[in-house]
C-alpha positions as CSV (number, residue, x, y, z in Angstrom):
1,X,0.0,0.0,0.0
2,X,1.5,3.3,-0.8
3,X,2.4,6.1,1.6
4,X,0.3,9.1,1.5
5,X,2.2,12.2,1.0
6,X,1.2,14.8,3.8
7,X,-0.9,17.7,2.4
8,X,2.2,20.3,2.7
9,X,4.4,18.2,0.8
10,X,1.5,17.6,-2.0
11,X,1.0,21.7,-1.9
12,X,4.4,22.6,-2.1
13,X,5.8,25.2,-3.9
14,X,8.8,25.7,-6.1
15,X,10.2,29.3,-6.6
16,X,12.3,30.2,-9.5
17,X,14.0,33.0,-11.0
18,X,17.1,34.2,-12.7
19,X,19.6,36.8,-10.5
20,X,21.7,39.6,-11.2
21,X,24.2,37.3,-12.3
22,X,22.4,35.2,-14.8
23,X,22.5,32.3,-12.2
24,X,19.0,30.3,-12.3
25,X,18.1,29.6,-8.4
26,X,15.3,27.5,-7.3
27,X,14.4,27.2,-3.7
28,X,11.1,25.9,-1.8
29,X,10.5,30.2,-0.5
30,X,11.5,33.4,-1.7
31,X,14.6,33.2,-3.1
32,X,16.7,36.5,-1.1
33,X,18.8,36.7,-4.3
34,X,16.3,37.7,-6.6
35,X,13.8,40.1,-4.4
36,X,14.7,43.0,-6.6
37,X,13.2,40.9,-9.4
38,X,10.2,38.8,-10.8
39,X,10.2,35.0,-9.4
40,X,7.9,32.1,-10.7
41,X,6.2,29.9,-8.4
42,X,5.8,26.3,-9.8
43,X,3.8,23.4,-7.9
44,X,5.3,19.7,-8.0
45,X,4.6,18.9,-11.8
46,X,6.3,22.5,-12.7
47,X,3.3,24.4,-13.6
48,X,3.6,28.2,-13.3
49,X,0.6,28.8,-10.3
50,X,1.8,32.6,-10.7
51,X,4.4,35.4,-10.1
52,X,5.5,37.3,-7.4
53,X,6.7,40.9,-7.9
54,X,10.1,42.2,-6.9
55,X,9.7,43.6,-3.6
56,X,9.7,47.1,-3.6
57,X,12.3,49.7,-1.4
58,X,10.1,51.8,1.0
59,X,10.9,55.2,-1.5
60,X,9.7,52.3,-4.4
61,X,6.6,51.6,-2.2
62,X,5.7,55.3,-1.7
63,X,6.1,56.2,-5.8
64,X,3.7,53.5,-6.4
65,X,1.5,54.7,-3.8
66,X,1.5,58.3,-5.0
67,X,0.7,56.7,-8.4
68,X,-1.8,54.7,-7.2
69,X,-3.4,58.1,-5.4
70,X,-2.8,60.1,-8.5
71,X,-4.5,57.8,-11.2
72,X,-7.8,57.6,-8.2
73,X,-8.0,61.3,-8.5
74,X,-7.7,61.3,-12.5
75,X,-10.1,58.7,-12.6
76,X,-12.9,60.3,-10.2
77,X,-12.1,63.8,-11.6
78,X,-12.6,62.3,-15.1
79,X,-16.0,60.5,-13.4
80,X,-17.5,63.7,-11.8
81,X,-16.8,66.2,-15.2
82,X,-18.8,63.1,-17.4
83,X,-21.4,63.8,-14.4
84,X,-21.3,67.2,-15.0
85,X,-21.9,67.1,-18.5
86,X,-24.4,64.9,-18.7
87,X,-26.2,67.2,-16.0
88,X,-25.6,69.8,-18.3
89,X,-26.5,68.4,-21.7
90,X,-30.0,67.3,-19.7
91,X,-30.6,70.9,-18.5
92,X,-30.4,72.1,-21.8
93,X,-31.1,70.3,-24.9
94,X,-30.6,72.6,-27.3
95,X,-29.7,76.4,-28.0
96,X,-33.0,77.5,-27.9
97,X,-33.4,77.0,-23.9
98,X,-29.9,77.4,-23.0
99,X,-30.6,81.2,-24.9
100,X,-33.8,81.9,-23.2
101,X,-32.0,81.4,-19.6
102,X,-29.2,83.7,-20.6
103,X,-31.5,86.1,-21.3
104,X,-33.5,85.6,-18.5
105,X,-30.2,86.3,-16.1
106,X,-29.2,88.5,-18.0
107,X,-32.7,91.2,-18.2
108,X,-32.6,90.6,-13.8
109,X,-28.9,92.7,-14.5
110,X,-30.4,95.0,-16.5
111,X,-33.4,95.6,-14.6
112,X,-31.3,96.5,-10.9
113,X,-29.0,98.8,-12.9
114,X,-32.3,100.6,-14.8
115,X,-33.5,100.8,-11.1
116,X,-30.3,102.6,-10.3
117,X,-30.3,104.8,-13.4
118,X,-33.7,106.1,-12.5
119,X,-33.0,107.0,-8.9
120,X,-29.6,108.8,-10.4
121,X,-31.6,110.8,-12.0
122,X,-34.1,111.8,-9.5
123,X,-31.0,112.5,-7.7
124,X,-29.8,114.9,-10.5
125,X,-32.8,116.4,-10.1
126,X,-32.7,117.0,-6.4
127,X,-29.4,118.6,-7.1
128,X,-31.3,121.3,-9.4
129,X,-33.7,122.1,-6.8
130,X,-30.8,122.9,-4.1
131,X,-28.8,124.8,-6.7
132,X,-31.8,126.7,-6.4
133,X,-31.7,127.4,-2.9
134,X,-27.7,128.5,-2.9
135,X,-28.4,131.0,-6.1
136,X,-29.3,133.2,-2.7
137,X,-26.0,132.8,-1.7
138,X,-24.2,133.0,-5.0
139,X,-21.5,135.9,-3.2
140,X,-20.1,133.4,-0.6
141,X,-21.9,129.8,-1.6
142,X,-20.5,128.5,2.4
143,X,-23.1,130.8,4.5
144,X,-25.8,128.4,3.2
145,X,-27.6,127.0,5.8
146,X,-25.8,123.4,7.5
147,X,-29.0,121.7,6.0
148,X,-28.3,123.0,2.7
149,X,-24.6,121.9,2.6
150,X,-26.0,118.7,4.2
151,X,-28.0,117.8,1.6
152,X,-25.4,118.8,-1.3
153,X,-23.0,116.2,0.7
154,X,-25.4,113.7,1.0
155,X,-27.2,114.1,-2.3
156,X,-23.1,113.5,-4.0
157,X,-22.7,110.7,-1.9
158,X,-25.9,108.8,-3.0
159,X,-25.0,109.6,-6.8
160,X,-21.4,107.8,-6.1
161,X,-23.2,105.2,-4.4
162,X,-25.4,104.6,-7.1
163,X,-22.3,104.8,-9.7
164,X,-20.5,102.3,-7.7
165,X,-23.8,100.0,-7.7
166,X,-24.5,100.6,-11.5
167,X,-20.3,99.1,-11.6
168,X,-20.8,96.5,-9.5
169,X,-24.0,95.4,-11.5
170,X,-22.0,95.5,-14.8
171,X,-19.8,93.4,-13.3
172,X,-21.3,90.6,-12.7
173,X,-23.6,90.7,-15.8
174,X,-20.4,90.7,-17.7
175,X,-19.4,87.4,-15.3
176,X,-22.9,85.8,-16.4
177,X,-22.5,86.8,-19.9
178,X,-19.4,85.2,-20.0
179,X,-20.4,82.4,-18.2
180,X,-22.8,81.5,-20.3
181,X,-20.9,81.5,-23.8
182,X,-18.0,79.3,-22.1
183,X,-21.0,77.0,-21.2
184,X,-22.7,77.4,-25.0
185,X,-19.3,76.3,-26.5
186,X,-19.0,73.2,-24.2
187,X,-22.6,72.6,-24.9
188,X,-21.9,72.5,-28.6
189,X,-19.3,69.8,-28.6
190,X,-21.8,68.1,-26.4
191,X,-24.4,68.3,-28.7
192,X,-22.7,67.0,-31.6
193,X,-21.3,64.2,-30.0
194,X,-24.8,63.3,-28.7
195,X,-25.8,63.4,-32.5
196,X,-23.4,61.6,-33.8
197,X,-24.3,59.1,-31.3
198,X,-27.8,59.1,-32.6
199,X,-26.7,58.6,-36.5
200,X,-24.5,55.7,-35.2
201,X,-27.6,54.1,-33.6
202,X,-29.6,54.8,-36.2
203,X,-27.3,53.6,-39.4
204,X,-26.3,50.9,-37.3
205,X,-30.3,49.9,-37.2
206,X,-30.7,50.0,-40.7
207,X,-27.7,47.9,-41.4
208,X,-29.8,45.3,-39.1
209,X,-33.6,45.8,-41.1
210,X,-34.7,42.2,-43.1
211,X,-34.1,43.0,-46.6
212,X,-37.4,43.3,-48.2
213,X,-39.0,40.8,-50.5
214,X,-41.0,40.9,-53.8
215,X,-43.6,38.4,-54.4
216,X,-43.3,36.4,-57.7
């Protein structure tokens, strides 16, 4: 009756490789020599079960950590703008809509600095009604009454500040305005990839139809 072979010897593994020298060493564990380098791992009848990596230096082990960290972040940033696009493309289909919100945005902009024209030029107007008052004191314009001078300071200082506002309007409109044509040109590839898309599915469709037959 033969001897059964214990379980480790039946699972035993053969390492292999080649070292720095050309020399071909095989041992039953790593082989020391050859840990800056690939080694094979046979079983008993010589079959390659797999490979085991060189072993990496702890500044190797690092790189490829960083590496590993780096091509995550390409990958989820690459992940997160198709996201963004698709959110995009789905917001607005076409030219049409992405138009009408531009304009939308765009009229609340022109609406707040209209506002601020208007009250400029009640302002203005304010200012002709005190020049009206100081014509009494055209010889020396500083005996006017502290209220007058008052409301000359004040009445300046609300025309800067609407100036200033009217600025700080323009601004931003400009900001939108320029947001949206950065986001029309994206849109545009977007589009036409989206219908090119479409004519692929749809030739590739017809390429599939039953040809048609004619009865004899």
């Amino acid at each position: 009756m033969a001897a059964v072979q214990p379980a480790a010897a039946q699972n035993a593994a053969v390492y292999s490789c080649v070292d720095k020298n050309g020399r071909r060493i095989t041992s039953d564990r790593p082989i020391p020599e050859c840990l800056d380098r690939e080694q094979r791992v046979l079983d008993k009848t010589g079959t390659e079960r797999r490979r085991l990596g060189p072993t990496l230096t702890e500044n190797e082990r690092a790189a490829q950590e960083a590496q590993r960290r780096a091509d995550a972040e390409q990958k989820a940033r690459v992940a997160d703008q198709r996201r963004r696009d698709r959110a995009l493309i789905t917001r607005y289909p076409d030219e049409a809509t992405h138009n009408g919100e531009r304009t939308a945005a765009l009229a609340v902009f022109n609406d707040l600095i209209q506002i601020a024209n208007k009250r400029i030029e009640q302002l203005r107007a304010d200012r002709v009604a005190i020049n009206t008052e100081l014509e009494f004191y055209q010889n020396d314009p500083k005996k006017a009454p502290p209220k007058v001078q008052r409301r000359i300071t004040d009445n300046e200082e609300d025309i800067a500040e609407q100036q200033r506002y009217i600025a700080t309007q323009q601004e931003e409109k400009r900001k939108v305005q320029q947001r949206f044509d950065t986001e029309l040109a994206q849109l545009k590839e977007l589009w036409a990839i989206e219908r090119a898309a479409a004519a692929g599915g749809s030739a590739a469709g017809s390429d599939h139809k039953p040809a048609s037959t004619t009865p004899r």
